[in-house]
C-alpha positions in Angstrom: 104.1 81.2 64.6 103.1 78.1 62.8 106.2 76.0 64.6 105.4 73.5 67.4 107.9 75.1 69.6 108.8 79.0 70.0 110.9 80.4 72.2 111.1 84.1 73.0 114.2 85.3 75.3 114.2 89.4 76.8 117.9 89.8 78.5 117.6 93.9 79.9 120.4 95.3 82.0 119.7 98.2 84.2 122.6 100.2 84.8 121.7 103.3 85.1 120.4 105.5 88.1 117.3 105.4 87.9 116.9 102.9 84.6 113.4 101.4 84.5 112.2 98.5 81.9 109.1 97.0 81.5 108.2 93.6 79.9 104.5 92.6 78.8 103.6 88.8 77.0 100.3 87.4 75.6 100.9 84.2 75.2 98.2 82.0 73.1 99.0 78.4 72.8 96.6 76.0 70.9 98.0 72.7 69.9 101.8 74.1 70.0 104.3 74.7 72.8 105.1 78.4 73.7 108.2 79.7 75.5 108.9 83.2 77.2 112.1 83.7 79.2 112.7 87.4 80.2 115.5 88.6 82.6 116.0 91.5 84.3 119.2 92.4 85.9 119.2 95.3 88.4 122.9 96.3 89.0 122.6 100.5 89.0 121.0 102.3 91.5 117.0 103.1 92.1 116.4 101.2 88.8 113.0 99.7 88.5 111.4 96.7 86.3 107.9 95.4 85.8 107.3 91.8 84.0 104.0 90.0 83.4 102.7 87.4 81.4 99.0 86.2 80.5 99.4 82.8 79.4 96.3 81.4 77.4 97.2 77.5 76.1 94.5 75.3 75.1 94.4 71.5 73.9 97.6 69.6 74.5 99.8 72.8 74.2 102.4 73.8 76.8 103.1 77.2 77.9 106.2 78.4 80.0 106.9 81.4 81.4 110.1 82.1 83.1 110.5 85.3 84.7 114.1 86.4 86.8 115.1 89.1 88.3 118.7 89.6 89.9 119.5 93.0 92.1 123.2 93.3 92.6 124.9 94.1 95.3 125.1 98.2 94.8 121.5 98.2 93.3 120.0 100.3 96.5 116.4 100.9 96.5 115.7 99.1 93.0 111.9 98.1 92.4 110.8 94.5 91.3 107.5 93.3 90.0 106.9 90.3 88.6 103.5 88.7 88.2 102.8 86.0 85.9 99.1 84.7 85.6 98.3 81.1 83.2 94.5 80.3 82.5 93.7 76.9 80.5 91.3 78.3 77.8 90.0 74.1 76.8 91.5 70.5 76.8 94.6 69.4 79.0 97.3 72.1 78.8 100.1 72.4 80.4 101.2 75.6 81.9 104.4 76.5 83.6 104.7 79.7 85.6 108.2 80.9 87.4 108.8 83.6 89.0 112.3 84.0 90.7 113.9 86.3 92.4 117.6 86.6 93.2 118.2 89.7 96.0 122.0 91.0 96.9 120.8 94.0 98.5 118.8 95.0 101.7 117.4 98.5 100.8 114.8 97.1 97.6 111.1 96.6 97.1 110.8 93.3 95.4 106.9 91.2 94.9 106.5 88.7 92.9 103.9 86.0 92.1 102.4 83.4 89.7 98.8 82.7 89.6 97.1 79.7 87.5 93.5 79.0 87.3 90.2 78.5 84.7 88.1 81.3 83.4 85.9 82.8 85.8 82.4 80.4 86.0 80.6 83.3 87.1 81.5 85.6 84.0 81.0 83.1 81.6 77.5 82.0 83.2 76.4 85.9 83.1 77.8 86.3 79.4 75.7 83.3 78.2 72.8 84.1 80.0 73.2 87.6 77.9 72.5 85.0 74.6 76.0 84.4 74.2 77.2 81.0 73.2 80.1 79.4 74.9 83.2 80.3 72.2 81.5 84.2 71.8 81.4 83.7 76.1 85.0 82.6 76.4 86.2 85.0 73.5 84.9 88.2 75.4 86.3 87.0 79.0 90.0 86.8 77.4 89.8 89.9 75.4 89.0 91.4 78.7 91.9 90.1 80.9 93.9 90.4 77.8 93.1 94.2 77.2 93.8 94.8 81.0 97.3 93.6 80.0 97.8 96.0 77.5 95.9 98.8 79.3 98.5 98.4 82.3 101.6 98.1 79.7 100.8 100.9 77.7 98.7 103.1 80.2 97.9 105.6 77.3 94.8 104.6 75.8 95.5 107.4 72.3 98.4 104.9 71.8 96.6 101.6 71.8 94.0 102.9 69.4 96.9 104.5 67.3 98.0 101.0 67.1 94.4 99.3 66.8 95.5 96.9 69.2 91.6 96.0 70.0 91.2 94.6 66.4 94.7 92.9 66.7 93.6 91.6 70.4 90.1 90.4 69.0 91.3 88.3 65.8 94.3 86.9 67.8 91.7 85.5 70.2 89.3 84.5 67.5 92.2 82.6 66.0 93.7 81.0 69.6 89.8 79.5 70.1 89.3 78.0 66.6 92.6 76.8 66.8 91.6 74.9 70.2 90.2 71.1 68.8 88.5 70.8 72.1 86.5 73.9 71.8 83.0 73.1 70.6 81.8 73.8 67.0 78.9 75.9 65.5 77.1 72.3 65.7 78.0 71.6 68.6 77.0 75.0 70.1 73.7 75.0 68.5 72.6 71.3 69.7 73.2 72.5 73.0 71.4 75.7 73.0 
């Protein structure tokens, strides 16, 4: 956004019988701080609501994601996911991940979780023994996990393409790992292999 702080807030009510919503975030921080709040309020019956997050922060940057979810008391058999996933992508960042639920109801299916953790080691030792350096290495890891994202949001892979989504995905990356000062240069890449 080229601030130092954005926040992004989702507020969905669902009302309905059998409402549904559905709430997907990227989120690539480099050098600014990065804020997603989404809540989901279950309050009509058999309703169901999905929320996940990728956060990707690099350098000093902070990442937050909040995620709630409140079933009412007459929300019978509602359905609540939540799972919120934060990988440093290079430097110290800082990321926050909170999942919360807030049940009134016995008869529901509710899961939520938060995981936080670095890039694979494995995957990014096999993509540079394939002659990859390490930005190329890291840039294809994240497009992965991030196109898995969007695969599981959109789950019509016609409408993705329509959208050219893959070329979005790859220059957003491209931009969130030149944007990261800690990331090593073309120099720096080429002194060490």
């Amino acid at each position: 956004t080229g601030s130092r702080y954005h926040l992004q807030r989702q507020v969905v009510e669902l009302a309905g019988v059998r409402a549904e919503a559905r709430s997907v975030g990227l989120l690539l921080a480099a050098g600014a701080d990065l804020e997603q709040q989404v809540r989901m309020l279950h309050t009509g019956e058999r309703t169901r609501s999905h929320v996940e997050a990728l956060a990707l922060a690099s350098g000093k940057a902070r990442a937050v994601v909040n995620a709630y979810t409140r079933i009412a008391p007459g929300a019978a058999d509602a359905e609540v996911r939540q799972r919120l996933t934060g990988v440093p992508t290079g430097g110290q960042p800082r990321l926050v991940l909170r999942p919360h639920l807030e049940i009134h109801h016995d008869q529901v299916q509710a899961a939520h979780g938060a995981t936080w953790g670095a890039l694979p080691e494995d995957a990014l030792f096999y993509a540079r023994q394939r002659g990859l350096d390490e930005r190329s290495a890291r840039g294809l890891i994240i497009e992965g996990m991030a196109s898995a994202l969007l695969a599981r949001a959109f789950g019509n892979p016609q409408f993705i393409e329509s959208l050219d989504l893959a070329g979005l995905l790859h220059q957003a990356v491209a931009q969130h790992l030149s944007d990261d000062p800690t990331a090593p240069t073309t120099q720096q890449e080429a002194a060490h292999g």
